[in-house]
C-alpha positions in Angstrom: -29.2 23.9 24.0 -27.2 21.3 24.4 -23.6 21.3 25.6 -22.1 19.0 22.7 -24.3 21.8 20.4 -23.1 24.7 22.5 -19.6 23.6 22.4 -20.0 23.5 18.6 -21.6 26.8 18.0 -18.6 28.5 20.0 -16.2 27.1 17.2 -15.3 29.7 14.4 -17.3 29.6 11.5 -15.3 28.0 9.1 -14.7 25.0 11.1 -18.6 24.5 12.4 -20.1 21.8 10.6 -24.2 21.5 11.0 -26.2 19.0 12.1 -27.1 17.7 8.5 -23.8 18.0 7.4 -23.0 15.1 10.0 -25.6 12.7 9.3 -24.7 13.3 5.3 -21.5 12.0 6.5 -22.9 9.3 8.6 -25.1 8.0 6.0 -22.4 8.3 3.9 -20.5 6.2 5.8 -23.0 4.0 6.5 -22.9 2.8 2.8 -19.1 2.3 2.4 -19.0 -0.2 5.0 -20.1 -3.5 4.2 -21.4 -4.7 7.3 -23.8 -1.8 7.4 -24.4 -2.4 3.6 -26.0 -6.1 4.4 -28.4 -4.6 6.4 -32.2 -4.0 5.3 -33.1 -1.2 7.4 -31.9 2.1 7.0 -32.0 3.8 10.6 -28.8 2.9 12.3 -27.6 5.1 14.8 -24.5 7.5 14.1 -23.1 5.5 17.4 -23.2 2.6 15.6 -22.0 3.7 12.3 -19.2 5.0 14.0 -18.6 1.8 15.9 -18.7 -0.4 13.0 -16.6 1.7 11.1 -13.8 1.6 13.7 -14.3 -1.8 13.4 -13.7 -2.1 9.6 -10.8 0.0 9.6 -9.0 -1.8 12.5 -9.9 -5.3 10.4 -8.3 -4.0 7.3 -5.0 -3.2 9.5 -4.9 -6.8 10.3 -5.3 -7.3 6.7 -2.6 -5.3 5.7 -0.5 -6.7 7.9 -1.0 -10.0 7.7 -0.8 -9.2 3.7 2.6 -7.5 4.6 4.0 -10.5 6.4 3.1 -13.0 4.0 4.7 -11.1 1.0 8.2 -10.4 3.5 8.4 -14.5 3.8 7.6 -15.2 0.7 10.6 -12.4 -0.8 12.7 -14.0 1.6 12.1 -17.4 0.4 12.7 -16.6 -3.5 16.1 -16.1 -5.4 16.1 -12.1 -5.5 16.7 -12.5 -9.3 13.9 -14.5 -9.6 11.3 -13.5 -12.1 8.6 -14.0 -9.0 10.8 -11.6 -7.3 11.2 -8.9 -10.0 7.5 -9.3 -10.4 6.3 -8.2 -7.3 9.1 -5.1 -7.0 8.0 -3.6 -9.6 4.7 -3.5 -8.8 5.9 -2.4 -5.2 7.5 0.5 -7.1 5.0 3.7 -7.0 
């Protein structure tokens, strides 16, 4: 056996999770990413799944942020009783 399977088959039962189990996940994955999506074939390895998905996740950070800065400056550039401004706080407003 294995050691990553042996150190898997000592955890308790309710938190083991099989080998099918993770390549559901993995394929699942595999289709929510759009990178992976583009691709024709269907065997790509959990590794790089994984990688790409890191990936995606760290880009939409950047995304956020960079959406984050650009709605600060342009807040800061508008009268704050604009209509612009009441606008976008409301809608920032959960």
């Amino acid at each position: 056996m294995s050691s990553r399977r042996s150190s898997r088959s000592r955890q308790s039962g309710s938190s083991r999770i099989s080998d099918d189990q993770i390549s559901d996940l993995v394929t699942k994955l595999q289709h929510l990413i759009p990178e992976l999506r583009r691709r024709r074939s269907d065997k790509v390895s959990a590794s790089k799944v994984l990688q790409e998905t890191c990936n995606y996740i760290r880009n939409l950070h950047r995304e956020v942020d960079d959406l984050s800065d650009r709605l600060s400056e342009f807040l800061a550039s508008t009268d704050d009783y604009s209509a612009e401004a009441a606008i976008i706080r409301s809608l920032l407003d959960y």
